[in-house]
C-alpha positions as CSV (number, residue, x, y, z in Angstrom):
1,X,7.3,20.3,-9.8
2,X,4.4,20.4,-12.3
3,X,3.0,17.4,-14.3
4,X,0.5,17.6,-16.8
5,X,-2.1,14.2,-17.0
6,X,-2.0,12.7,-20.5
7,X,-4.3,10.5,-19.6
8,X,-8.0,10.8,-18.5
9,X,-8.5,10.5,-14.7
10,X,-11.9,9.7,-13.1
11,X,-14.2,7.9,-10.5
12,X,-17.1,6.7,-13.2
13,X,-16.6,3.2,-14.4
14,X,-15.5,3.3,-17.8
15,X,-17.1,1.6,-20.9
16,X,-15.5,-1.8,-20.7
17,X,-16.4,-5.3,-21.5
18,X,-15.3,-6.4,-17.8
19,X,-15.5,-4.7,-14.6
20,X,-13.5,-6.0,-11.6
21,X,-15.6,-5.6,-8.5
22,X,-13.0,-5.5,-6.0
23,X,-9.2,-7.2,-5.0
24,X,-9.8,-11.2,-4.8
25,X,-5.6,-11.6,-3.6
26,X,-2.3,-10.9,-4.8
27,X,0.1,-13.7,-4.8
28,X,4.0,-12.9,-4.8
29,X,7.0,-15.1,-5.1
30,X,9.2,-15.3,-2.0
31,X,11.7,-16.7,-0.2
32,X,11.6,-19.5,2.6
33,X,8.5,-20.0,4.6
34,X,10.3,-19.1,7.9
35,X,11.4,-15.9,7.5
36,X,7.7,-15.3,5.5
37,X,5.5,-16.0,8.5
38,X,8.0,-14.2,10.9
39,X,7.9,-11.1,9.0
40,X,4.2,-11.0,7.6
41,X,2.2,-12.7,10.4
42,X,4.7,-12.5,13.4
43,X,5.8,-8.6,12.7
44,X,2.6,-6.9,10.9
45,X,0.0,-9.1,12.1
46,X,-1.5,-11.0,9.3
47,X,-3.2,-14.6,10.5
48,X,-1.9,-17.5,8.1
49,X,-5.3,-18.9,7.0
50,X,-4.1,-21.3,4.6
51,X,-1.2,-23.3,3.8
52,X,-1.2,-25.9,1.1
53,X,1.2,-26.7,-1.8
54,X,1.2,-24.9,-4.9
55,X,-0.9,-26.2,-7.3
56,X,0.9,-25.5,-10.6
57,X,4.8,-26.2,-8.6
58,X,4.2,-28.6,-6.0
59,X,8.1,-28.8,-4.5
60,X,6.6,-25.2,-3.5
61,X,4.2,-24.1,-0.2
62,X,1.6,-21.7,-0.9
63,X,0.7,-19.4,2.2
64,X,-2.4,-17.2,2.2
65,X,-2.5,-14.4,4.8
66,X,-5.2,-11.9,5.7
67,X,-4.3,-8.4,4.9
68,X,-6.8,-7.1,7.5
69,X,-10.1,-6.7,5.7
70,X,-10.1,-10.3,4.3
71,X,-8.1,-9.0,1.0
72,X,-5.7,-12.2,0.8
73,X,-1.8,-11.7,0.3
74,X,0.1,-15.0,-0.9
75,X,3.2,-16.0,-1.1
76,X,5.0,-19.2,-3.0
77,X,8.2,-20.2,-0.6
78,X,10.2,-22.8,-0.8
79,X,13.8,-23.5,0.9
80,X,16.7,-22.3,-0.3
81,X,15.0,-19.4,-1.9
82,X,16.1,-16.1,-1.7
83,X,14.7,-13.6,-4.3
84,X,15.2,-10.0,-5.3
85,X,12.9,-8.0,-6.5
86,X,13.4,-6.2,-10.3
87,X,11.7,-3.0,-10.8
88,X,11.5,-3.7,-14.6
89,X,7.9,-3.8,-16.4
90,X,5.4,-6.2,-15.7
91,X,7.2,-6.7,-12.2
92,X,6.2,-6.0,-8.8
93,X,7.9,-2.2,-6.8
94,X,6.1,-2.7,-3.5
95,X,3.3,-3.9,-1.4
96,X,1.3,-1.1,0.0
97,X,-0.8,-1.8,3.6
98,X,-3.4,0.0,5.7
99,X,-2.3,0.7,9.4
100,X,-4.4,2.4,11.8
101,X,-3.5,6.1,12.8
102,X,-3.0,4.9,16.4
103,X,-0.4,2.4,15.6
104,X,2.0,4.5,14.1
105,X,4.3,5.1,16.6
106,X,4.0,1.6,17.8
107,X,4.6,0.1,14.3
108,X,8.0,2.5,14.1
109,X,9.5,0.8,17.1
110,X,8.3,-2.4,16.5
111,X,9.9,-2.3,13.2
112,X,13.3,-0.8,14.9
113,X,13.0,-3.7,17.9
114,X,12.7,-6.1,14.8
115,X,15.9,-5.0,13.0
116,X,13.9,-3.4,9.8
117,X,15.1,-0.1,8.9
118,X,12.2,2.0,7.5
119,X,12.0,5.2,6.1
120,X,9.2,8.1,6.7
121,X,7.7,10.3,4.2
122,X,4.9,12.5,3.8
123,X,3.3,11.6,0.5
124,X,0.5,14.5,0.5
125,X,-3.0,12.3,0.2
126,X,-1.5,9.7,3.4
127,X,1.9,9.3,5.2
128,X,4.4,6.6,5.0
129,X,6.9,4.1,6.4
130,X,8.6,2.3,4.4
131,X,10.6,-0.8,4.7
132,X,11.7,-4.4,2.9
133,X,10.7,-7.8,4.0
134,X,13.1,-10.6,4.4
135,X,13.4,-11.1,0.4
136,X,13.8,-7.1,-0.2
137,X,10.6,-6.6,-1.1
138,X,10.3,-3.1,-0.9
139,X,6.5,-2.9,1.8
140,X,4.7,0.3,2.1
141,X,2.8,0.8,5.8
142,X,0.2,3.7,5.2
143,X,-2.1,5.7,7.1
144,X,-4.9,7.5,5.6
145,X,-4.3,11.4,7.1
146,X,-8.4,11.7,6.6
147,X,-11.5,9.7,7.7
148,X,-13.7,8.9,4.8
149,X,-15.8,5.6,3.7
150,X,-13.4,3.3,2.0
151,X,-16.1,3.1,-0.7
152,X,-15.3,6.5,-1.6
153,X,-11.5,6.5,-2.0
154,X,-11.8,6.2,-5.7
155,X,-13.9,9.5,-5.7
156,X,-12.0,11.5,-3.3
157,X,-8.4,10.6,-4.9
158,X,-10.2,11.6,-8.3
159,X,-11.5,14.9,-7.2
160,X,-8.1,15.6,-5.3
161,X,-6.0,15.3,-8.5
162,X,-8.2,17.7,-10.7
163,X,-8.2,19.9,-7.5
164,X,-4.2,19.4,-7.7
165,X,-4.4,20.0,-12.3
166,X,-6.2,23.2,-11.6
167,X,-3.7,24.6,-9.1
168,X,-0.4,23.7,-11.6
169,X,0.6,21.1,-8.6
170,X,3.2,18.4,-9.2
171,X,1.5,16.1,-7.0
172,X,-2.0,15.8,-4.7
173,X,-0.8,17.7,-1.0
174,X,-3.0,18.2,1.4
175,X,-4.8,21.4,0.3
176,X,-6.0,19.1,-2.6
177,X,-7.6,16.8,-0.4
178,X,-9.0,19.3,2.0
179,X,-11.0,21.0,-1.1
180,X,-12.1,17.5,-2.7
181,X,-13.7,16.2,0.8
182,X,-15.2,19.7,1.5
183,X,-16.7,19.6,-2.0
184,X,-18.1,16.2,-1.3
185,X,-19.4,16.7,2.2
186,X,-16.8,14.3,4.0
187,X,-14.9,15.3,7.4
188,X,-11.9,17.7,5.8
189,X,-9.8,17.5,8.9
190,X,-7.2,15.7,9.6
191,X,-7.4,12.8,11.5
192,X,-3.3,12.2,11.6
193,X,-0.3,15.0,11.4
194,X,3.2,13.5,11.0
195,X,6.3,16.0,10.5
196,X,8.2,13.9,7.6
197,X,10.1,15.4,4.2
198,X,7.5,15.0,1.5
199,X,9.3,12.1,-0.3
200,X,8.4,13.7,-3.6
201,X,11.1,12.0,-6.1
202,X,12.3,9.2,-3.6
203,X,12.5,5.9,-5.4
């Protein structure tokens, strides 16, 4: 599977009026509140830090969890509620999280004790479970395969996917990593091996 970029792909900020410094929250509309807090706060861990009602829709409850590094995901619920998503434009195909490499066996068995299915894939740069929350909301759990500063993901993913152009690859493995973290002067070894297909293709 080869892919040719058509578009240009790089680290540097590029020459626009605004720049973003970083991901204030994310706010998504789901079901009821119940089945919110049991899945996001009781299941993956995320404190509730603020509950109030929505400001534009009052007859809806706005909840506010941390993601883990203060990053804020929200949710508008309200009874009776029960949403699917639609993978048309402009909507939302799935929530992706950070999990620690230490927790991944532990988050596969809570998620079977809980009654989620998941699916596993290897996507080349990190590996993956994937499952749905109450609403089917599709909810990626990654883990980062290599140790590097968070601040430098943008660079590394960068470097890896001209690393991945160069050698006619379909999509960044971990060869491409390896070579963009050596050629940056990060830790190239892995810090987590799973044994799952690939998942290239898999909607």
């Amino acid at each position: 599977m080869e892919h040719t970029p058509e578009h240009d792909v790089t680290a540097a900020p590029p020459e626009s009026p605004v720049h973003t410094i970083g991901t204030d929250h994310m706010t998504v509309m789901g079901g009821d509140a119940a089945s919110t807090i049991a899945f996001y706060r009781d299941l993956l861990g995320m404190p509730l830090v603020l509950e109030q009602p929505n400001l534009d829709a009052p007859e809806l409850t706005h909840l506010f969890f941390d993601t883990g590094d203060g990053r804020i995901l929200t949710f508008f619920v309200g009874e009776g509620r029960s949403p699917r998503p639609y993978r048309g434009a402009g909507n939302v195909h799935h929530l992706a999280f950070s999990i620690a490499p230490d927790s991944f066996e532990e988050t596969k068995t809570a998620l079977d004790d809980a009654g989620y299915g998941f699916n596993e894939f290897d996507r080349g740069a990190f590996h993956s479970l994937y499952t749905q929350d109450p609403s089917g909301l599709v909810v990626e759990l990654v883990v980062e395969k290599y140790d590097f500063p968070p601040e430098r993901r943008g660079e590394v993913l960068a470097l890896a996917h001209e690393k991945r152009v160069e050698a006619g690859a379909g999509y960044v493995d971990d060869e491409h990593m390896q070579a963009a973290l050596s050629e940056l002067g990060l830790d190239s070894e892995p810090r987590f091996e799973g044994s799952a297909p690939t998942g290239a293709g898999v909607e």
